[in-house]
C-alpha positions as CSV (number, residue, x, y, z in Angstrom):
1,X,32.4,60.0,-18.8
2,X,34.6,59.0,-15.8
3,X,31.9,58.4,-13.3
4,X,30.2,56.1,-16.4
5,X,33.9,54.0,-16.6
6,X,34.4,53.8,-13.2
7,X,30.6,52.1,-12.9
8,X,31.2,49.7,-15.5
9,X,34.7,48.7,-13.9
10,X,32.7,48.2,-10.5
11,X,30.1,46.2,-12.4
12,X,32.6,43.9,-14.0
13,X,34.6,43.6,-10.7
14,X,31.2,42.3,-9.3
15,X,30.5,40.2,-11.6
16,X,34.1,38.4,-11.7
17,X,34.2,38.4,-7.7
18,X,30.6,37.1,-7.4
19,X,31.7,34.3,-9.6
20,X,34.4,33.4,-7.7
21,X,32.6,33.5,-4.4
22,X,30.0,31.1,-5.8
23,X,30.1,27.7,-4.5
24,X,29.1,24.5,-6.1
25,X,26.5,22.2,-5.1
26,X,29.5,19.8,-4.2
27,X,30.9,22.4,-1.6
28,X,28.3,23.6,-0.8
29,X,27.2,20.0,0.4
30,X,30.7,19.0,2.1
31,X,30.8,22.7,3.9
32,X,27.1,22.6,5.4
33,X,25.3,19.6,5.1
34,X,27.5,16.5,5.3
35,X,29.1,18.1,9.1
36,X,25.1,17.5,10.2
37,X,25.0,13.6,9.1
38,X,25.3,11.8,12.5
39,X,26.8,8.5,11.3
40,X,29.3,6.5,12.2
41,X,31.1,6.3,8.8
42,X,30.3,8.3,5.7
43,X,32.5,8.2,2.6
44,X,32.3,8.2,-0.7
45,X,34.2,7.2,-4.0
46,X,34.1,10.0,-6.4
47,X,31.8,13.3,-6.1
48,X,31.2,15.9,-8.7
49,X,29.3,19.1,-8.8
50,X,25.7,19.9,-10.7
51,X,25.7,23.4,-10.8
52,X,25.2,25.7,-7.5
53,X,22.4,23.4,-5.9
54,X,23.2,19.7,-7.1
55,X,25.9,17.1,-6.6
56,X,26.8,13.3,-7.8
57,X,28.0,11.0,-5.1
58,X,29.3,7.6,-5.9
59,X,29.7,4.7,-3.9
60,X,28.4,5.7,-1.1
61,X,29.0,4.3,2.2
62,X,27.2,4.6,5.5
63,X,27.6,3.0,8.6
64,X,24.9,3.8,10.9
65,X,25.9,3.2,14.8
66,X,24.7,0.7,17.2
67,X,21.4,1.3,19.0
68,X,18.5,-0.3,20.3
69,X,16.8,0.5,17.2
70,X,19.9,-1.8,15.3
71,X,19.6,-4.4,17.8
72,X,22.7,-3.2,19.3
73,X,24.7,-3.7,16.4
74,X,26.2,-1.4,13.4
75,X,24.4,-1.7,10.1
76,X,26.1,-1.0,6.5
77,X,24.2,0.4,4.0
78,X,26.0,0.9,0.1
79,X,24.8,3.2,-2.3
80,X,26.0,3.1,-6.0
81,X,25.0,6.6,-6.8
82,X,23.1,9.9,-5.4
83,X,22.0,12.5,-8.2
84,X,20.8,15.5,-6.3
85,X,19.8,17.8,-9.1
86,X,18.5,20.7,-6.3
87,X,18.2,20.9,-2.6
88,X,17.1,23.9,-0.1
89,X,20.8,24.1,0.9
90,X,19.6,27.8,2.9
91,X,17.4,25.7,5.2
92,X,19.2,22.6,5.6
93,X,22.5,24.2,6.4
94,X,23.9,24.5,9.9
95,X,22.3,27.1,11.8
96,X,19.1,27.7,9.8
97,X,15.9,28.1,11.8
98,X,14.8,24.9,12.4
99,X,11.4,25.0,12.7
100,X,11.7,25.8,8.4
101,X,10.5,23.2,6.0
102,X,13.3,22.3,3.3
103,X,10.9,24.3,0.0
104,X,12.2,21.9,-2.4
105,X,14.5,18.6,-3.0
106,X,14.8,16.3,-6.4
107,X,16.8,13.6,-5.6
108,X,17.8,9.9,-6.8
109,X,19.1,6.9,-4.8
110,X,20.0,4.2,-7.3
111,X,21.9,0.8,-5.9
112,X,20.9,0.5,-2.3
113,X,21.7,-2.3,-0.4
114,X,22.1,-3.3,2.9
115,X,24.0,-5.7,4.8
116,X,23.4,-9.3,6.0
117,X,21.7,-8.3,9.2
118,X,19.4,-5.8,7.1
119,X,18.5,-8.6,4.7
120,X,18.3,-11.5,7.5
121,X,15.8,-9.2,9.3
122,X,13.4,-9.0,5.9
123,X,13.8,-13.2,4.8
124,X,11.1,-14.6,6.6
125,X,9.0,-12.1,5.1
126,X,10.0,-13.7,1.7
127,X,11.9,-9.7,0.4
128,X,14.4,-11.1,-1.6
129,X,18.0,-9.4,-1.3
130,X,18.0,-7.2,-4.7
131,X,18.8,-3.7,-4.8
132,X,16.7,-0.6,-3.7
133,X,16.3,2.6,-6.1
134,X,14.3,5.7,-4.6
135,X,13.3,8.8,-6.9
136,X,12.0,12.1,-4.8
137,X,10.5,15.4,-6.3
138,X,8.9,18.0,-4.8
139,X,8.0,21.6,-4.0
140,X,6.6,24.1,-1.8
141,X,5.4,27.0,-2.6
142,X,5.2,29.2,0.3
143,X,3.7,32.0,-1.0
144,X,0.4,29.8,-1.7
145,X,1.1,26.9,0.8
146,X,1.1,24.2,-2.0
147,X,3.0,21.1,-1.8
148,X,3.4,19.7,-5.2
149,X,5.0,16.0,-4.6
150,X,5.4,15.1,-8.6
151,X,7.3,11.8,-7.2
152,X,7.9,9.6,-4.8
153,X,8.8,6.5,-6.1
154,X,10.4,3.3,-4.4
155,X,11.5,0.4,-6.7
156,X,12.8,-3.3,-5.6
157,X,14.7,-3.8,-9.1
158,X,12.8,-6.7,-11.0
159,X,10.5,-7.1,-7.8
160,X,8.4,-4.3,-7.5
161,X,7.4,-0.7,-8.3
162,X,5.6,2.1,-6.1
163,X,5.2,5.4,-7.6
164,X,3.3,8.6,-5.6
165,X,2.5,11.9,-6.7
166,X,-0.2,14.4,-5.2
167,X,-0.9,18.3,-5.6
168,X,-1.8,19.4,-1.5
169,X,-3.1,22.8,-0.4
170,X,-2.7,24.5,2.8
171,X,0.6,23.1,3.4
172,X,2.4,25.3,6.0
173,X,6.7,25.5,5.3
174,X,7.0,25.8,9.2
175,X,7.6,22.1,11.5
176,X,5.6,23.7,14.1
177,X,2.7,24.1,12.2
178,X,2.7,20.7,10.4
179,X,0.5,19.0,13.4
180,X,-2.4,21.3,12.3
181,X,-1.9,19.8,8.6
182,X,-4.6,17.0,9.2
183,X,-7.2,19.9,9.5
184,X,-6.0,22.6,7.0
185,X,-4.7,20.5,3.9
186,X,-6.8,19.8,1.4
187,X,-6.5,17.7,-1.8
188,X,-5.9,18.5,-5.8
189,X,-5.3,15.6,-7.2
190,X,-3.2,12.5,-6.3
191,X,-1.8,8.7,-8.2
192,X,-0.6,5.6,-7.5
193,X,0.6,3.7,-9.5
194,X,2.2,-0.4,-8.1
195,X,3.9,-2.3,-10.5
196,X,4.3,-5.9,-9.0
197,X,7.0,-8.5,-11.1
198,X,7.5,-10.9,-8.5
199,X,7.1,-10.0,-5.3
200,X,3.9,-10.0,-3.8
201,X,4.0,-14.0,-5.1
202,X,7.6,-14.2,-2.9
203,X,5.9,-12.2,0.1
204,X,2.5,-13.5,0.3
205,X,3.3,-17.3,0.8
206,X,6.1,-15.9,3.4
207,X,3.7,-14.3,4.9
208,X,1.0,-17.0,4.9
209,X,3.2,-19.7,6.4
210,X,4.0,-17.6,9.7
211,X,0.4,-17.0,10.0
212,X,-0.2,-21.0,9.8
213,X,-2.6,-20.3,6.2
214,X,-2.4,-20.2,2.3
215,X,-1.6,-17.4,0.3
216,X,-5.1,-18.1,-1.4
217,X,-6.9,-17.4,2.2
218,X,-5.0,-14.2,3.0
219,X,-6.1,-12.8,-0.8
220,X,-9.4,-14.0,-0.3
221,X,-9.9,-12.8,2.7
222,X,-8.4,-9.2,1.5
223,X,-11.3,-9.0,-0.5
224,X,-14.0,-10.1,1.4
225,X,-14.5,-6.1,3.1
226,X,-14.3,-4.8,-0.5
227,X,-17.1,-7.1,-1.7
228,X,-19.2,-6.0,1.2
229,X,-18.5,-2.0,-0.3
230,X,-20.1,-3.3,-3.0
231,X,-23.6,-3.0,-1.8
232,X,-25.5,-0.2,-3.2
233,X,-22.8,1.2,-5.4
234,X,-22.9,2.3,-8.8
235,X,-21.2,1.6,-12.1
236,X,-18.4,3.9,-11.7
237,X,-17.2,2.7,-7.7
238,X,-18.2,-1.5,-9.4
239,X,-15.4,-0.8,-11.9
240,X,-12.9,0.8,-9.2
241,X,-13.5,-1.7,-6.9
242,X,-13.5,-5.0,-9.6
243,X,-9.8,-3.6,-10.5
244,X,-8.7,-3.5,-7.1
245,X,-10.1,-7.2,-6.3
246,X,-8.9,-8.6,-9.7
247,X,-5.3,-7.3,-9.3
248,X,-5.3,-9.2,-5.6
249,X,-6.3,-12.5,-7.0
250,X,-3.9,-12.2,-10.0
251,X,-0.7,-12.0,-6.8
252,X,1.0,-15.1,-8.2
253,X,1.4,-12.9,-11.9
254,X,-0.1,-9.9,-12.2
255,X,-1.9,-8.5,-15.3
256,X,0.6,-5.3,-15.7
257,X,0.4,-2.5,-13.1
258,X,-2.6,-1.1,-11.4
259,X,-2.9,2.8,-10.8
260,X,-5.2,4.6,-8.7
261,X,-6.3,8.5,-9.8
262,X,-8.2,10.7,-7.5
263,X,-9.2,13.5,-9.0
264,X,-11.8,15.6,-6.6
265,X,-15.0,17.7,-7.9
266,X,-13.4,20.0,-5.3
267,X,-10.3,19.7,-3.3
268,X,-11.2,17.1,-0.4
269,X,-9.8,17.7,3.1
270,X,-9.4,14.6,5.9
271,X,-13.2,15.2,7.0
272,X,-14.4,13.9,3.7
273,X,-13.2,10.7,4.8
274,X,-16.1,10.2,6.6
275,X,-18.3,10.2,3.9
276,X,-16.5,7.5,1.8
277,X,-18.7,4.8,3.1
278,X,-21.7,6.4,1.2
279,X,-23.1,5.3,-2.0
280,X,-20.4,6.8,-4.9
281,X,-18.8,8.7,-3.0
282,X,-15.6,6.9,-3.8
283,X,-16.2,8.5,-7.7
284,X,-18.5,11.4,-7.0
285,X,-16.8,13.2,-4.4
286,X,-12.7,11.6,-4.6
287,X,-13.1,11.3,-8.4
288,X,-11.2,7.9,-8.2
289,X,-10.4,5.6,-11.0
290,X,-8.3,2.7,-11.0
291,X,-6.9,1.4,-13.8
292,X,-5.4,-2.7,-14.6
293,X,-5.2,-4.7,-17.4
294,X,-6.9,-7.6,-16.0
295,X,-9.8,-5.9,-14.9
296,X,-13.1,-8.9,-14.6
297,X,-16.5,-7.5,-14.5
298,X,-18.1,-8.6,-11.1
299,X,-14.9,-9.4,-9.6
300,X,-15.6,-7.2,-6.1
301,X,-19.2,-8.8,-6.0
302,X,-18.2,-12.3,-6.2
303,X,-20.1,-13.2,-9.2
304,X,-17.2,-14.5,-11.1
305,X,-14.1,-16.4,-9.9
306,X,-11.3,-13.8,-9.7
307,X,-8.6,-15.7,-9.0
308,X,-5.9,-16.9,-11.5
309,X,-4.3,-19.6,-9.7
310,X,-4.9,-22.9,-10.5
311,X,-7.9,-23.6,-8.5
312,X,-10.0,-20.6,-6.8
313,X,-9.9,-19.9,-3.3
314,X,-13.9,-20.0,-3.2
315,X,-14.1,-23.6,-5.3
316,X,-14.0,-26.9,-3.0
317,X,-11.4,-29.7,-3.5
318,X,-11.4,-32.5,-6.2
319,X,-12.9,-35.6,-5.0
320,X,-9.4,-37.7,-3.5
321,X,-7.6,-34.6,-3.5
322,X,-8.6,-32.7,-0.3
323,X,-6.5,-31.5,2.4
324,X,-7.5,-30.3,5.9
325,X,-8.5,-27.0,6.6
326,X,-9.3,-25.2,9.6
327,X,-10.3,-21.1,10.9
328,X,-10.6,-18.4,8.7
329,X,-8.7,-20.4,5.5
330,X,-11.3,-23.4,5.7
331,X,-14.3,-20.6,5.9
332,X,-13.5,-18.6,2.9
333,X,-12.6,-21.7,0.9
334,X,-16.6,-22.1,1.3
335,X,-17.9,-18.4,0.7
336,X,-19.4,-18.5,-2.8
337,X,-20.8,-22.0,-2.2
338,X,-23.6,-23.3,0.0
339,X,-23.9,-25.7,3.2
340,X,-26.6,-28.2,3.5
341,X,-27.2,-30.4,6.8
342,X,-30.0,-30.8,9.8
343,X,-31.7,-28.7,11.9
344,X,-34.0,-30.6,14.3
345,X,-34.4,-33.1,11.9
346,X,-35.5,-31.0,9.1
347,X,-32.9,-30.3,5.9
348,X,-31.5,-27.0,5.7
349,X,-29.1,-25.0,2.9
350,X,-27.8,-22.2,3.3
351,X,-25.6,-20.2,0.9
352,X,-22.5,-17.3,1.5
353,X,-22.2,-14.8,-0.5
354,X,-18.2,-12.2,-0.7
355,X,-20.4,-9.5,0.4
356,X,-20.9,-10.5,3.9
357,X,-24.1,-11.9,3.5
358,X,-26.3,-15.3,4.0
359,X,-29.6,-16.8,2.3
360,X,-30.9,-19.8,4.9
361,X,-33.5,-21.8,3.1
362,X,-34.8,-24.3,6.4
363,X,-38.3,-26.1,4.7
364,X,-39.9,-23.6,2.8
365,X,-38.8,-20.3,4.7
366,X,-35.8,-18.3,3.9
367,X,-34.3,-15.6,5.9
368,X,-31.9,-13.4,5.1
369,X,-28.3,-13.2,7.9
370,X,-24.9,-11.9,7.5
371,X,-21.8,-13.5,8.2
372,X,-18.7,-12.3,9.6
373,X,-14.9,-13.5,10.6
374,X,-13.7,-12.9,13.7
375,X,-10.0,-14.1,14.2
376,X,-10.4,-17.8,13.6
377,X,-14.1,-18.0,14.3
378,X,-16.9,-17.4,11.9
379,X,-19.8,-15.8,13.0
380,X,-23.7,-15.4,12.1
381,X,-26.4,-12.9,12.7
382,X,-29.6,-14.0,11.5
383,X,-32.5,-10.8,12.7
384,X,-33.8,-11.1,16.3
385,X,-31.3,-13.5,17.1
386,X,-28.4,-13.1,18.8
387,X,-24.6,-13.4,17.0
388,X,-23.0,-16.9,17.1
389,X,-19.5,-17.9,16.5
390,X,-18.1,-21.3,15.7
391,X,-15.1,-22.8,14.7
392,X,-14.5,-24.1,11.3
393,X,-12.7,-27.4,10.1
394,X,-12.9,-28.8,6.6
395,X,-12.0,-32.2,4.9
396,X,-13.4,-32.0,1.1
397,X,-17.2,-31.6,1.2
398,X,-17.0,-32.1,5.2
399,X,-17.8,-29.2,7.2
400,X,-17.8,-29.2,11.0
401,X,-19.0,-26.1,12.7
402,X,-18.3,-26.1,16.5
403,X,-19.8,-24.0,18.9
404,X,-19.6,-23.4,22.7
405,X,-20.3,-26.5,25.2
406,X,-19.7,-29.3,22.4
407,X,-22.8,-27.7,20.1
408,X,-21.7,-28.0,16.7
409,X,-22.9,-29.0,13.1
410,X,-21.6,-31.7,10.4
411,X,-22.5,-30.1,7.2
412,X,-21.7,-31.0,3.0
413,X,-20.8,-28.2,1.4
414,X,-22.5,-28.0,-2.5
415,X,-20.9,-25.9,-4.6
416,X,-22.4,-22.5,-5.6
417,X,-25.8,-22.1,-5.3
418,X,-27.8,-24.8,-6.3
419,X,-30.8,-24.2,-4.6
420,X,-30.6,-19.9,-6.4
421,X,-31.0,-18.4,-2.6
């Protein structure tokens, strides 16, 4: 009977000295991981514990020391709050073998900002100053080498939206092994979901304007490649692929969020890459879908007009309204329509299609070409001929192609495809 008291008095003294041992997320933080931070400045308003592995900071802020990375200079960056539900506090903390992979973090950053040099750096790419919220959930099991990422999510608040998640195998917990990761991993399942309010139509024209175009040539010309994927695929990769081109020509208001599944038949690994430029394979062997709103049949192919801005990128000016237009914004302002002009005297048409290819109709023969853009040039390959490049300049209808040693052609432009080539 002694020996049974004496055990449960030990027990009990356990239990109350194990709880008193026990430190909170909060300490637990402050003892081992916030030493590590290498920042100039690091402070905090108010903290409070979740638990043994979580914390709440607020207003957070870090001063992060001048290098040539900073230009030089010391960059502030506020936080209103960090929720750390759970961290691998045994692998981040001081002394740990660092060549071990932290097994798990869920994490939220709500309120970042920046200071005026951080902002100044992102204006002339039209990123307007609002703050920054980051979400980040995941786990590795290392038992099975799974890395399950449930979320990774970035949002510019009223802006934008970015939201990853994806199921990996064969991920290795060990730094030292992560360079091999390209050859072992291999793919469950994986979304993304974008969820634009604003600021690809603030970015774009930005964007546009240092590269002396329009925003409606840089979306065009985003989807010319994908309209050339078009060739030879099936119902499943057309759908995928009419999303993807509809959302692009919807930048100045999009239709609600697009989101891209892949689902695999069986997990895919980097090599299958190689075999995404095969018919379906897209669908049959990534399983993707994409899903948006303002999804229009055709869209990828070129056989409707995507866009949803006031006049298409594809569709030529209004009679008194024209403006000049030279390179690669004057050439895709005439894919979708046809060019008619002289050839040795004789009349000629010849008609573009978003997939890359051409239809020239010269008297009664047609022959079949492909087009392509090379920086500001266009260039033709018609079969046993060698490739020719020209530079392109349009005033309405008036199309001048000019070529090496003053050759060149004065076209009209027609719109679509009267002669059905």
């Amino acid at each position: 009977m002694r020996s049974v008291v004496v055990a449960l008095l030990g027990l009990v003294f356990w239990g109350v000295a194990a709880g008193a041992w026990a430190q909170s997320g909060l300490q637990r933080f402050e003892s081992e991981i916030k030493p590590q931070i290498e920042l100039k400045k690091f402070t905090y308003g108010s903290a409070s514990a979740l638990g043994s592995a979580g914390f709440v900071l607020n207003d957070v802020v870090a001063v992060v020391p001048a290098s040539p990375a900073t230009g030089d200079k010391e960059s502030t960056i506020k936080i209103d709050k960090v929720t750390v539900d759970e961290l691998d506090f045994d692998r981040l903390k001081k002394g740990a073998s660092g060549d071990d992979v932290p097994r798990f973090a869920k994490l939220k950053i709500e309120g970042l900002t920046g200071d005026d040099a951080m902002f100044a750096a992102l204006a002339p790419y039209g990123v307007p100053r609002v703050p920054v919220d980051v979400a980040l959930d995941y786990r590795l099991d290392t038992a099975t080498k799974v890395l399950t990422l449930s979320k990774l999510e970035v949002s510019l608040r009223g802006q934008s939206r970015v939201a990853l998640a994806l199921v990996l195998e064969g991920i290795s917990d060990k730094s030292s092994q992560m360079q091999g990761a390209k050859d072992n991993a291999r793919l469950r399942t994986a979304s993304l979901d974008i969820d634009d309010t604003g600021l690809i139509a603030k970015v774009l024209p930005a964007v546009a304007k240092s590269e002396g175009a329009t925003p409606e040539a840089m979306a065009a010309m985003a989807t010319v490649p994908l309209a050339a994927f078009t060739v030879g695929q099936g119902p499943a990769t057309l759908k995928a692929l009419d999303s993807v081109v509809s959302f692009i020509t919807d930048w100045r208001r999009p239709k609600g969020p697009i989101k891209f599944t892949i689902k695999p038949a069986k997990t895919a690994s980097l090599a299958d890459l190689d075999k995404v430029a095969e018919p379906n394979a897209l669908t049959d062997i990534f399983g993707l879908t994409v899903d948006y709103a303002g999804t229009r049949v055709g869209a990828a192919g070129g056989s409707v007009t995507a866009p949803s801005t006031p006049q298409a990128a594809t569709a030529p000016p209004v009679a008194g309204e024209a403006k000049p237009m030279t390179g690669g914004e004057a050439w895709l302002s005439i894919v979708g329509n046809t060019l008619t002009g002289k050839i040795d005297g004789e009349v000629f048409f010849e008609f573009y299609r978003k997939d890359g290819t051409l239809t020239l109709m010269n008297g009664s023969d047609l022959t079949k070409g492909k087009w392509t853009i090379e920086g500001e040039k266009v260039c033709f390959k018609y079969p046993d001929d060698d490739k020719e490049c020209f530079t392109v300049s349009r005033k309405g209808d008036e199309i001048t192609l000019g070529g090496d040693k003053g050759k060149g052609l004065r076209l009209t432009l027609l719109p679509g495809n009267p002669k059905d080539l």
